[in-house]
TIDRENLUM-917402 format. One line per 8 residues: number of its first residue (from 1); for each residue x, y, z of C-alpha. Coordinates in steps of 0.02 Angstrom, whole numbers, plus 50000, padded with zeros to 5 digits. Layout:
BEGIN
NUM	X,Y,Z ~ ...
//
This chain:
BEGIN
1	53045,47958,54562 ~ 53110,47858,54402 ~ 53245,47971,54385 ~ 53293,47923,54579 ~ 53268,47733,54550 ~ 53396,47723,54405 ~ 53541,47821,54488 ~ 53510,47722,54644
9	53520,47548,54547 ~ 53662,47644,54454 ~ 53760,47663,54627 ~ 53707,47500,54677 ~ 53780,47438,54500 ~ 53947,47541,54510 ~ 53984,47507,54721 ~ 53936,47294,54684
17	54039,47266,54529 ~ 54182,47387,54568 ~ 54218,47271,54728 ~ 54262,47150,54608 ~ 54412,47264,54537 ~ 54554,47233,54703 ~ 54530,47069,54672 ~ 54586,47040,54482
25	54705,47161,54513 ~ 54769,47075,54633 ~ 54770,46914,54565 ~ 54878,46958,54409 ~ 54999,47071,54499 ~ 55033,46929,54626 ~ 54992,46779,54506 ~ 54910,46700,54664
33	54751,46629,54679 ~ 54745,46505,54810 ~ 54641,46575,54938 ~ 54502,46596,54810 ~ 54358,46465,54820 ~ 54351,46369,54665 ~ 54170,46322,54679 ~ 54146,46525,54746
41	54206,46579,54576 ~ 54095,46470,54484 ~ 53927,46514,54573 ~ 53973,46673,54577 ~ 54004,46668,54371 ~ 53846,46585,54363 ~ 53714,46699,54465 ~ 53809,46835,54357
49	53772,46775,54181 ~ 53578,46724,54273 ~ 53567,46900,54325 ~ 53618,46959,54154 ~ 53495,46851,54067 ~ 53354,46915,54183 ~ 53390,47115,54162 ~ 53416,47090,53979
57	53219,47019,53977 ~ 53166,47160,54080 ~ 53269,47281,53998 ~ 53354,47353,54148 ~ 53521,47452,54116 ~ 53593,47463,54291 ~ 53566,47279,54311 ~ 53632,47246,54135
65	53799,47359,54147 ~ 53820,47290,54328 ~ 53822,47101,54268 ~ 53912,47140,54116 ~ 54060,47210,54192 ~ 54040,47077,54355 ~ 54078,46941,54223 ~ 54207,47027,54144
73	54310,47035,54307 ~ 54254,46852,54373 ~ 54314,46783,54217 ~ 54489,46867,54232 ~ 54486,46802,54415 ~ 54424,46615,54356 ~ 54533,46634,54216 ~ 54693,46671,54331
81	54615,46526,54449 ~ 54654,46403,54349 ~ 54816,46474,54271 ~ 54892,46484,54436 ~ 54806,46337,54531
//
């Protein structure tokens, strides 16, 4: 049953961060950002670093990769926010 709980919050992980991808690709191919919410992109970089903070204390990898690479891509798409505002 552990085995089964870590690919499932693996897949969970991969499918939830992943979504972010379109979207920062988008963003710097078209240089256009305005119909991203400002205050969307900060919450959203906030709950990230949040959920980071809490799987590093209970040492969980899939939440730890997820948020990791979550922040990565929110910070290219807050980044290109306010570049192209």
């Amino acid at each position: 049953m552990e085995t089964f709980t870590l690919v499932l919050g693996l897949t969970a992980a991969c499918l939830t961060t992943f979504a972010y991808l379109p979207q920062s690709i988008k963003a710097i191919k078209t240089k256009h950002t305005k119909d991203i919410s400002f205050p969307m992109v900060i919450m959203l970089e906030f709950g990230l670093i949040t959920w980071l903070i809490y799987g590093i204390l209970i040492n969980s990898v899939p939440i730890i990769a997820a948020n990791t690479v979550s922040i990565v891509f929110m910070t290219i798409i807050l980044t290109l926010k306010i570049k192209y505002k």
